[in-house]
ZADOTOR-525090 format. One record per residue (C-alpha): x, y, z; residue number from 1. Coordinates in steps of 0.25 Angstrom, whole numbers, plus 5000, padded with zeros to 4 digits. Layout:
BEGIN
+------+------+------+-----+
!    u !    v !    w ! num !
+------+------+------+-----+
!    X !    Y !    Z ! NUM !
...
+------+------+------+-----+
This chain:
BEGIN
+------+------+------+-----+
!    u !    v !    w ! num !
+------+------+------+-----+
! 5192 ! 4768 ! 4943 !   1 !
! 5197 ! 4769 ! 4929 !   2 !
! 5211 ! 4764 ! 4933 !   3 !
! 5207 ! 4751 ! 4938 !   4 !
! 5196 ! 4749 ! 4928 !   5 !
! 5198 ! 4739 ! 4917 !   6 !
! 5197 ! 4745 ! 4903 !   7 !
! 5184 ! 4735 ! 4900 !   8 !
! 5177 ! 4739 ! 4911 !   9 !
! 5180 ! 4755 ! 4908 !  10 !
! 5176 ! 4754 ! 4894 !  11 !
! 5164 ! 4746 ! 4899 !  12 !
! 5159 ! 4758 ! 4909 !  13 !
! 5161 ! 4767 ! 4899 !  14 !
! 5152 ! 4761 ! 4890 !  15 !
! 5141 ! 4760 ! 4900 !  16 !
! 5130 ! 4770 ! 4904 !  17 !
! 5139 ! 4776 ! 4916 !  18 !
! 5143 ! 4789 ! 4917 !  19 !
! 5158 ! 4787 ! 4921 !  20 !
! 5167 ! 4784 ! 4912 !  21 !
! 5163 ! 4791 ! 4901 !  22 !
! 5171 ! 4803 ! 4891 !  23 !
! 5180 ! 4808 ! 4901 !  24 !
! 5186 ! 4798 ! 4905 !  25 !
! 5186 ! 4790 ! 4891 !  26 !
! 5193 ! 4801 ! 4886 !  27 !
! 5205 ! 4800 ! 4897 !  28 !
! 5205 ! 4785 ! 4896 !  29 !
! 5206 ! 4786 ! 4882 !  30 !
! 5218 ! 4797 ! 4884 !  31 !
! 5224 ! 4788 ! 4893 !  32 !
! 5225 ! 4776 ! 4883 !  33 !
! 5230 ! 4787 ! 4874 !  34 !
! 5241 ! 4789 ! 4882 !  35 !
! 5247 ! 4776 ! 4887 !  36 !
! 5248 ! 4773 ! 4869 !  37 !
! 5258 ! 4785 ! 4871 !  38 !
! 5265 ! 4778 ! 4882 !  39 !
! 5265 ! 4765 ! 4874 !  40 !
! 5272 ! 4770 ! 4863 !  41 !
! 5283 ! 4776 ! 4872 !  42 !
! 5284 ! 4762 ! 4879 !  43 !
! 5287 ! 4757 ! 4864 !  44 !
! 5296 ! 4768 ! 4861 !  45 !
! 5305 ! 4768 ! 4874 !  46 !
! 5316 ! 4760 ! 4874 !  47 !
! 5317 ! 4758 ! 4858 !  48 !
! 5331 ! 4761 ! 4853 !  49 !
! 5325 ! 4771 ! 4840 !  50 !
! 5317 ! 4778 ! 4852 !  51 !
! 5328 ! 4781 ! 4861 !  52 !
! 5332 ! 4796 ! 4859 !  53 !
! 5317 ! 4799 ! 4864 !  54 !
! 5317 ! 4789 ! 4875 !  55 !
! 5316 ! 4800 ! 4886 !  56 !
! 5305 ! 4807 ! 4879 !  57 !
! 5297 ! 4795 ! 4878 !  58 !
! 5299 ! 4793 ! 4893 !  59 !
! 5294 ! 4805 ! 4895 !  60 !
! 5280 ! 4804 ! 4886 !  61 !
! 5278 ! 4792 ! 4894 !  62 !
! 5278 ! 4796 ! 4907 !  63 !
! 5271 ! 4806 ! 4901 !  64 !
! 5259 ! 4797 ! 4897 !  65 !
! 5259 ! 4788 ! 4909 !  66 !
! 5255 ! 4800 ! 4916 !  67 !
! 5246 ! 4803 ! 4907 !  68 !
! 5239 ! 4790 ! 4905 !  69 !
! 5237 ! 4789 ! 4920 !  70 !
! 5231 ! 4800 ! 4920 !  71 !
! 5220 ! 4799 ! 4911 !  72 !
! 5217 ! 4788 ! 4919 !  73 !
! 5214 ! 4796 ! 4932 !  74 !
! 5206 ! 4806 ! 4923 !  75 !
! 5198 ! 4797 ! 4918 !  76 !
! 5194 ! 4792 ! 4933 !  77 !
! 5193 ! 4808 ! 4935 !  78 !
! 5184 ! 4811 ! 4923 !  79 !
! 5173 ! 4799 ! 4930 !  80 !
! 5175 ! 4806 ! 4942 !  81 !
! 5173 ! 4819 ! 4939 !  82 !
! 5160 ! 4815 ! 4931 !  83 !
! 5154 ! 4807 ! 4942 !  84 !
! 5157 ! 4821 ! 4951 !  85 !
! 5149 ! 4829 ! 4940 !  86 !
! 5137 ! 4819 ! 4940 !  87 !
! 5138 ! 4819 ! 4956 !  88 !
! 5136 ! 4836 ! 4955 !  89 !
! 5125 ! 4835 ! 4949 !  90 !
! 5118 ! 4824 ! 4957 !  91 !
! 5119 ! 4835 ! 4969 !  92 !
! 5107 ! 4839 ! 4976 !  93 !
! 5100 ! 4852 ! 4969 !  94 !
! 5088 ! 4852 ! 4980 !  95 !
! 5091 ! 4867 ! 4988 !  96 !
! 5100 ! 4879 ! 4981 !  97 !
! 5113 ! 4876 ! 4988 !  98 !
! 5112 ! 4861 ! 4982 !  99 !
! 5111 ! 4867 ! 4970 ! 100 !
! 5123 ! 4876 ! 4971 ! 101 !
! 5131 ! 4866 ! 4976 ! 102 !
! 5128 ! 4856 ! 4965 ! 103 !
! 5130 ! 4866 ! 4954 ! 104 !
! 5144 ! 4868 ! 4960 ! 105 !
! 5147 ! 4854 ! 4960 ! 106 !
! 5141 ! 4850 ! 4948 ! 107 !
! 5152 ! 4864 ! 4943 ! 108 !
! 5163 ! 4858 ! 4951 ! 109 !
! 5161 ! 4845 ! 4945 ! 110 !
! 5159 ! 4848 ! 4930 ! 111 !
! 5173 ! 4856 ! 4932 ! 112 !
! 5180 ! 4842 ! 4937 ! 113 !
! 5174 ! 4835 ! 4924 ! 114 !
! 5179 ! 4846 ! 4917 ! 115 !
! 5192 ! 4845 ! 4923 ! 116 !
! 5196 ! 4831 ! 4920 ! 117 !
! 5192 ! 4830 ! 4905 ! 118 !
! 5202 ! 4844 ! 4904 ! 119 !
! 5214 ! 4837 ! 4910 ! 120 !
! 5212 ! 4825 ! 4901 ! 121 !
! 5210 ! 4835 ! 4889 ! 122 !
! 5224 ! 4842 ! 4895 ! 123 !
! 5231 ! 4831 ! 4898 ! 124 !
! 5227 ! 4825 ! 4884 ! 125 !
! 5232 ! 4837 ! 4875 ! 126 !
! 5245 ! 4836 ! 4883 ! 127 !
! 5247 ! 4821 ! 4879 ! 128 !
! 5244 ! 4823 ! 4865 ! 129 !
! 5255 ! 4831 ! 4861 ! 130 !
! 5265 ! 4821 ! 4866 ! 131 !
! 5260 ! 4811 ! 4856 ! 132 !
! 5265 ! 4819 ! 4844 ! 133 !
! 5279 ! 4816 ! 4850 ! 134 !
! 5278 ! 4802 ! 4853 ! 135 !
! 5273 ! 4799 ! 4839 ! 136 !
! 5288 ! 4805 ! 4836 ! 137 !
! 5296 ! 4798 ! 4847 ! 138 !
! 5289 ! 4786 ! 4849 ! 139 !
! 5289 ! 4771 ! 4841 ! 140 !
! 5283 ! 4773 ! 4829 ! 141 !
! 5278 ! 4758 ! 4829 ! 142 !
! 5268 ! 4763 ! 4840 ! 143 !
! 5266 ! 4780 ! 4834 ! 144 !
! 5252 ! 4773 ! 4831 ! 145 !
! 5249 ! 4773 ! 4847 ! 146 !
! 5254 ! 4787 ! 4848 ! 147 !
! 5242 ! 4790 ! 4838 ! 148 !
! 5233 ! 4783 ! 4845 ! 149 !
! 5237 ! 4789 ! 4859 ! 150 !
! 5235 ! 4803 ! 4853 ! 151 !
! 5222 ! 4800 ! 4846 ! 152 !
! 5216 ! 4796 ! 4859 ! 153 !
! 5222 ! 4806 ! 4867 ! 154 !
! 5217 ! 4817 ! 4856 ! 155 !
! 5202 ! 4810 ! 4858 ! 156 !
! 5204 ! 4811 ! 4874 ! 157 !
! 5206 ! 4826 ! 4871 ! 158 !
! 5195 ! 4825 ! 4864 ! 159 !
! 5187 ! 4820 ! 4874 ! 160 !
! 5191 ! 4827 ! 4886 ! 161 !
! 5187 ! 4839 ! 4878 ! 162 !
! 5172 ! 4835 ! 4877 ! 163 !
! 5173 ! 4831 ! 4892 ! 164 !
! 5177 ! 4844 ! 4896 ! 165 !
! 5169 ! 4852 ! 4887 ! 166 !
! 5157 ! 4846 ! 4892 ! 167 !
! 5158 ! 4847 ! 4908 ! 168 !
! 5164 ! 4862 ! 4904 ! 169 !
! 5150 ! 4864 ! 4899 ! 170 !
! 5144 ! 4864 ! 4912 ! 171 !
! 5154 ! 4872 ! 4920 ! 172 !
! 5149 ! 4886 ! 4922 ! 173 !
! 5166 ! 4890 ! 4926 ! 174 !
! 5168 ! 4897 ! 4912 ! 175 !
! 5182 ! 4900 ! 4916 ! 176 !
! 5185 ! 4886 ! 4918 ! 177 !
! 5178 ! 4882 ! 4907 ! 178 !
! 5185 ! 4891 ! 4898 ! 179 !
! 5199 ! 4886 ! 4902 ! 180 !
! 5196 ! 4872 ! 4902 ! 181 !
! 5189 ! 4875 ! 4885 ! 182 !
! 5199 ! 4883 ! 4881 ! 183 !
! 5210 ! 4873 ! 4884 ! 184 !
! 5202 ! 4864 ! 4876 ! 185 !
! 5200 ! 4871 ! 4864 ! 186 !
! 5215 ! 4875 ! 4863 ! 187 !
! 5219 ! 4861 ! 4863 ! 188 !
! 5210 ! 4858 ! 4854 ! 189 !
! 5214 ! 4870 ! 4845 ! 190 !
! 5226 ! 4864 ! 4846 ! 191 !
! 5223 ! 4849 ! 4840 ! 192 !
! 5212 ! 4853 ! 4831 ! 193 !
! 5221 ! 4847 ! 4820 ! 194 !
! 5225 ! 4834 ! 4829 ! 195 !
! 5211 ! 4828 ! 4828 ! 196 !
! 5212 ! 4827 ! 4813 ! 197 !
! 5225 ! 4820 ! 4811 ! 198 !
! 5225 ! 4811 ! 4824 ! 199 !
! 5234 ! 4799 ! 4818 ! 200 !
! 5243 ! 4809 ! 4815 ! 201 !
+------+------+------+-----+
């Protein structure tokens, strides 16, 4: 499990040939390290003299990205999990037509939970990132270079969950549900277009 894993032992698994961890949950580790920046740089503003008149604001984004940063975490352990369910569905048996059926309805219900996990982190990414802008405001300016950095992998988290989406949505035959889940995306992404081209910004 991610949460008890130490970090030498994660990278190491996933630099080996093993399927789990791979993208998915990189890209919410990587969101998760992205966050707790955020919440170092409010640790290094609170309680400051200069920084007082936004104390409660700063109390707030931190709670804020604790809650966050624990769960990335759990979405990462989901993201393995989920994949490991896709590669069980299509290890089902395929011998008489009701197998079939019943594995193509798994292999469905799987690809739609692998789909799912990538979306949340790419949700809960685009709500974080916003937040950042105001902490470059309000925080330590000793530290705004963290808050870049935070957003940067957050942005490259967005990034990533999109490509983890998009590819389990391109196997799932539910054209409504793949249509609500893209159209998300590209509206965010509309959105930042101009982000990813002045990152340490």
């Amino acid at each position: 499990m991610l949460h008890h894993e130490p970090l030498s032992e994660y990278i190491e698994q996933l630099a080996s040939k093993q399927p789990t961890p791979g993208g998915g949950a990189a890209a919410a580790i990587t969101a998760a390290q992205g966050t707790a920046l955020l919440s170092m740089v409010c640790r290094l503003t609170l309680g400051k003299k200069k920084f007082a008149d936004h104390s409660a604001k700063l109390i707030e984004l931190l709670d804020f990205f604790e809650a966050k940063r624990q769960h990335m975490i759990v979405l990462a352990q989901q993201d393995m999990d989920a994949f490991q369910a896709v590669v069980a569905a299509y290890k089902l048996p395929r011998i008489t037509a009701a197998d079939i059926e019943i594995r193509a309805d798994a292999i469905q219900l799987t690809l739609k939970g692998a789909a799912e996990v990538p979306f949340e982190l790419f949700e809960n990414c685009y709500e974080i990132i916003p937040t950042t802008y105001l902490l470059s405001e309000i925080g330590n300016p000793d530290v705004v270079s963290d808050v870049v950095v935070g957003r940067n992998l957050l942005f490259s988290s967005l990034l990533g969950a999109k490509v983890n989406v998009e590819i389990n949505l391109s196997n799932i035959a539910d054209a409504s549900f793949c249509y609500e889940k893209k159209d998300f995306i590209e509206t965010v992404m509309l959105k930042y277009r101009n982000k990813f081209v002045n990152l340490w910004k």
